[in-house]
Kinemage of the C-alpha trace (Angstrom):
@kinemage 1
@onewidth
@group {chain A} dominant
@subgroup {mainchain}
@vectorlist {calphas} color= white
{ca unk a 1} P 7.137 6.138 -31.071
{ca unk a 2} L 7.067 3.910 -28.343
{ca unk a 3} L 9.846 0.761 -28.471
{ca unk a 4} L 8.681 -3.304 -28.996
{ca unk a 5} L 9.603 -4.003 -24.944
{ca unk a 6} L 7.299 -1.136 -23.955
{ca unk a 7} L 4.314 -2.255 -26.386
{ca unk a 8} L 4.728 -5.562 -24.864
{ca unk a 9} L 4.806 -4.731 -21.239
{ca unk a 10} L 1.585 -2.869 -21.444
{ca unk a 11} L -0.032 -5.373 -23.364
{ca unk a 12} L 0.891 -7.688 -20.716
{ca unk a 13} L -0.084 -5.085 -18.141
{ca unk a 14} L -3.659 -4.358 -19.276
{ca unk a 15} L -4.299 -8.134 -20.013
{ca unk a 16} L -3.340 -9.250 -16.056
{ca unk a 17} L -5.802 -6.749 -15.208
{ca unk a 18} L -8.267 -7.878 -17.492
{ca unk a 19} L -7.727 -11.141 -15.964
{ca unk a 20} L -8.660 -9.963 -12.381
{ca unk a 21} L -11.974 -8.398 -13.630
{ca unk a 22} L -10.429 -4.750 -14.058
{ca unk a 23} L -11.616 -2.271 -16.853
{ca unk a 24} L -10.089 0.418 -18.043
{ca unk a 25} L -12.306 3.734 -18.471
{ca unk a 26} L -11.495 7.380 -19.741
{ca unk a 27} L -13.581 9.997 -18.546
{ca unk a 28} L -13.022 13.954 -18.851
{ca unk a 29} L -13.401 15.920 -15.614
{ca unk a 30} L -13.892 19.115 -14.626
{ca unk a 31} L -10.802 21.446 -14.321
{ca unk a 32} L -11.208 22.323 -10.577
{ca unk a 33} L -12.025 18.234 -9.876
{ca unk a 34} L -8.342 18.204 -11.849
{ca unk a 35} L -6.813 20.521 -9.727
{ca unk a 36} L -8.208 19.079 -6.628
{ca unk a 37} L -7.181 15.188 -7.543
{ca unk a 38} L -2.996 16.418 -8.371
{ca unk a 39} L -3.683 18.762 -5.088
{ca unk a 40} L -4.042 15.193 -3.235
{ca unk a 41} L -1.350 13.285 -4.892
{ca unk a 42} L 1.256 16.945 -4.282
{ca unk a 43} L 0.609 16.508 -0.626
{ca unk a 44} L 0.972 13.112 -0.479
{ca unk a 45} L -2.130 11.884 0.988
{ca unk a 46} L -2.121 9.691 -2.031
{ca unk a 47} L 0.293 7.760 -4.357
{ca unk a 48} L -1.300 8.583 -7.848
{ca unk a 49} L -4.054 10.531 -9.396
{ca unk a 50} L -5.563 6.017 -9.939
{ca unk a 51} L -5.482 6.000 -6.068
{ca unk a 52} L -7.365 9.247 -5.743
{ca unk a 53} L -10.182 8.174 -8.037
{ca unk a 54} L -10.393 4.819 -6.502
{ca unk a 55} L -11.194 6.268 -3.182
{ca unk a 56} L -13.849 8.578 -4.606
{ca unk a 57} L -15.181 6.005 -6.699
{ca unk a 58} L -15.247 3.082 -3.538
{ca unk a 59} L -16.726 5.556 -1.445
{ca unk a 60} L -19.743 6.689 -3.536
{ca unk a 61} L -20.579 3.300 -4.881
{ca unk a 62} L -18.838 0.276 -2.421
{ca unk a 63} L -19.606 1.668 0.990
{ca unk a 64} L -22.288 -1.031 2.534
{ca unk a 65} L -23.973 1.389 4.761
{ca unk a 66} L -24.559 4.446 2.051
{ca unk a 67} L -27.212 6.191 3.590
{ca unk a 68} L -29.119 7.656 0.202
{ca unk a 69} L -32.274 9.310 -0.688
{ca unk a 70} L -34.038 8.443 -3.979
């Protein structure tokens, strides 16, 4: 059962990033897309399994020049 100081510091946490226009999402992925995301956090070509999906995410829906058929 998680202590008073911890409850508080993610409350605090998720409401700063609610602040800067962050939300918070929980999706189930496939085991090898699993595998493959702790693969890239083990070798350290990222920091944490949030950087990974960031990157993935950025890249399929930020890039400017996304070159994609409909």
């Amino acid at each position: 059962m998680p202590d008073a100081k911890q409850t508080e510091r993610v409350q605090r946490f998720r409401k700063s990033r609610k602040e800067r226009g962050d939300r918070e999402m929980n999706v189930w992925v496939p085991g090898l897309i699993g595998a493959a995301i702790d693969q890239a956090v083990e070798s350290g070509r990222f920091k944490s399994r949030q950087d990974v999906i960031n990157h993935a995410l950025e890249a399929m829906f930020a890039e400017k020049d996304r070159n994609v058929v409909t």
